[in-house]
C-alpha positions as CSV (number, residue, x, y, z in Angstrom):
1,X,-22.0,-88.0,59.5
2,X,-21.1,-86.9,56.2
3,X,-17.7,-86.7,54.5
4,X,-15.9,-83.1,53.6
5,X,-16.6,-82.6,50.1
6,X,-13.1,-82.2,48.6
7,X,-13.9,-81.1,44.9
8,X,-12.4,-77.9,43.8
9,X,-14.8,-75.6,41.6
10,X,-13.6,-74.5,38.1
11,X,-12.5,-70.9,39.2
12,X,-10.6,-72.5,42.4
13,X,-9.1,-74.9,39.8
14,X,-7.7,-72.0,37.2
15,X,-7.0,-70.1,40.9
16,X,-4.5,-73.3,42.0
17,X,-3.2,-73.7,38.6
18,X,-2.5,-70.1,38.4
19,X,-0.6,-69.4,41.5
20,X,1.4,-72.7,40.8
21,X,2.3,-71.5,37.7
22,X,3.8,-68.5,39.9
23,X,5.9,-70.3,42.5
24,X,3.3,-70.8,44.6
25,X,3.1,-67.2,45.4
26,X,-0.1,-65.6,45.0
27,X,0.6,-62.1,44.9
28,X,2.5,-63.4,41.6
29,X,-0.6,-65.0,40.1
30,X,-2.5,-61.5,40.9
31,X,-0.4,-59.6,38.8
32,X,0.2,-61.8,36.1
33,X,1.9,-60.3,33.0
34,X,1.3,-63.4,30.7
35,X,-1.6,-61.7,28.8
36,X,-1.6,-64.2,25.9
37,X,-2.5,-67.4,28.9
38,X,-6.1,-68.6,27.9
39,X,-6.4,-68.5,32.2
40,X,-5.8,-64.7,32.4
41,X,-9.0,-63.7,32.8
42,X,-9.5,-66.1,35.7
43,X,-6.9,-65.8,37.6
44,X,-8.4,-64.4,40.3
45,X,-10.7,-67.5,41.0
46,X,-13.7,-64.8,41.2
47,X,-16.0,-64.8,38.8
48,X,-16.0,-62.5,35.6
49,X,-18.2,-61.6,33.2
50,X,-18.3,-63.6,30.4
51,X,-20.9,-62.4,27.8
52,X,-20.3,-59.3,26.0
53,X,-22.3,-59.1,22.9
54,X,-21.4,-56.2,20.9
55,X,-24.3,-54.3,19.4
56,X,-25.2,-55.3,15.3
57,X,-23.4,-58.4,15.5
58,X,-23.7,-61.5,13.6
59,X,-25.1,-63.5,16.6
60,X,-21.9,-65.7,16.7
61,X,-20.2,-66.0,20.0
62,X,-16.7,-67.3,20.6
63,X,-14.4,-67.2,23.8
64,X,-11.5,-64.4,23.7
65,X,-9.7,-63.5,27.0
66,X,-12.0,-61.0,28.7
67,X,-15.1,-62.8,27.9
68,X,-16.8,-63.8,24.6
69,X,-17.1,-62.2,21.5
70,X,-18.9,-62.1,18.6
C-alpha cells in the first residue's frame, strides 16, 4: 500500500497562496488587480511561459512579471 502523496507543486502553492490572499474566494484570485505582486503571473496555478528573449539582446536574463527578460 502506499501513502497519498500530500506535496503541493509550486504553481498549486502560488494558486493556494493566491486565492488566500483573496478571502479564499477564487474567482477573486482570477481577476486579480494587484499587478505589482511578484505572484501575478501565476496565479492561475497553470503554467505560463516563462522565456521571452527579445531579439539583439545582451544574453542576460532576469525574472519580470510575465516571464523573463533580458
Amino acid at each position: 500500500m502506499t501513502e497519498k502523496n500530500n506535496t503541493l507543486t509550486l504553481l498549486k502553492a502560488i494558486r493556494a497562496k493566491c486565492v488566500d490572499c483573496c478571502g479564499g474566494v477564487a474567482t477573486e484570485a482570477d481577476q486579480c488587480p494587484v499587478r505589482s505582486c511578484p505572484l501575478h503571473p501565476f496565479r492561475s496555478g497553470k503554467p505560463i511561459s516563462l522565456l521571452q528573449r527579445p531579439a539583439g539582446g545582451s544574453g542576460q536574463l532576469s525574472l519580470i512579471p510575465g516571464g523573463i527578460k533580458e
